[in-house]
N, C-alpha and C positions, 0 to 999 in steps of 0.2 A: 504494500500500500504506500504510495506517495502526496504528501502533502504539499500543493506551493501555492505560492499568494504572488500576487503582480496588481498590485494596483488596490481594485474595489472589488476583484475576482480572487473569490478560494477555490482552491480545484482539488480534489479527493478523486483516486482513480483507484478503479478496484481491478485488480487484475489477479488471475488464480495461476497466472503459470503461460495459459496457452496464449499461440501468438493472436491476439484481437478478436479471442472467441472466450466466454464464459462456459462452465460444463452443461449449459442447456442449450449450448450451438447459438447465442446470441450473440452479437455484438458487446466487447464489455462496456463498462458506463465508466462515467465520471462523473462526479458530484462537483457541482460548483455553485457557490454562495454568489450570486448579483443583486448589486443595489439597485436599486432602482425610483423613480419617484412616486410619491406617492398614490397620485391619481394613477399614473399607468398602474399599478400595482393590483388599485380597486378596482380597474376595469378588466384585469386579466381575472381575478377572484368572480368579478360576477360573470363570465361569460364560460371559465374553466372549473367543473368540479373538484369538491375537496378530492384531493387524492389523486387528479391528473393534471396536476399543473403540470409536471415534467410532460407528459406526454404533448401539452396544450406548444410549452415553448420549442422542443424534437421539433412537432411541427414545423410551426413559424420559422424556424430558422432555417428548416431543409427548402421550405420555398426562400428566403429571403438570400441564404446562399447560392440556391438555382441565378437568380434574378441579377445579384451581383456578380458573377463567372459571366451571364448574360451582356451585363453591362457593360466590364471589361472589355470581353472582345466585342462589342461596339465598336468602342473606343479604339481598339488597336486595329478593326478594319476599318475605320470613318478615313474616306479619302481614297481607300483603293479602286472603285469604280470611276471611270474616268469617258466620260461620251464618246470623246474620239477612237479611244478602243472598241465602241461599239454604234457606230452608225447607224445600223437597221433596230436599234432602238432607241431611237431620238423623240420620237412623240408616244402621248400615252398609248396610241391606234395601234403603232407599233409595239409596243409593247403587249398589247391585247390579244394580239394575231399572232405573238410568240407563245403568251401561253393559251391560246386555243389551238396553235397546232403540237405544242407537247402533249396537251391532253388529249388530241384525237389519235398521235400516234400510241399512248398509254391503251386508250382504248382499243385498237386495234391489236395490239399486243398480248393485253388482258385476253381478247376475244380468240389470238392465234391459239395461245395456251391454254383455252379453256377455263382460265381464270375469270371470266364474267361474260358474261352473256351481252348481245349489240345492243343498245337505248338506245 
């Protein structure tokens, strides 16, 4: 069991041994103490049952890390499309007509394979 503090974060991590698995094949946990303010505090109370606030914050925080990796590579592709690299999609028509012939060749495709039937 290790104990470390950083900040306004306690962290308690419980580990039995194995590499990132507890003996009931779960992921193992960590226990961490966050401060937080008040009103958020009441608001996660009235909306998460006693007893799963952990489960409530696991949540929250697997989409809000989704969201953030999301946002990142935004950020790190913002600027890589560039017009002149792509002339036959200069107006939104063109663009329109690129994805209505991806999706009719999908469809065609689907239908070669037996994967969907013609509409």
């Amino acid at each position: 069991m290790t104990n470390t503090t950083n900040g306004s974060i306690v962290s308690k991590i419980s580990d039995n041994g194995s590499k990132g698995m507890n003996m009931t094949g779960k992921n193992r946990t960590e226990k961490m103490s966050v401060t937080l303010p008040g009103k958020l505090a009441g608001e996660i109370r009235s909306i998460a049952a006693q007893g799963e606030i952990s489960a409530f914050f696991t949540e929250a925080l697997e989409h809000y890390l989704v969201y953030r990796k999301q946002a990142e590579a935004f950020k790190k592709g913002f600027g890589a499309w560039s017009d002149d690299n792509h002339p036959e999609l200069a107006t939104p028509e063109d663009s329109a007509a690129f994805v209505r012939a991806g999706r009719e060749a999908d469809k065609k495709r689907l239908f070669k394979t037996g994967g969907a039937h013609d509409r």
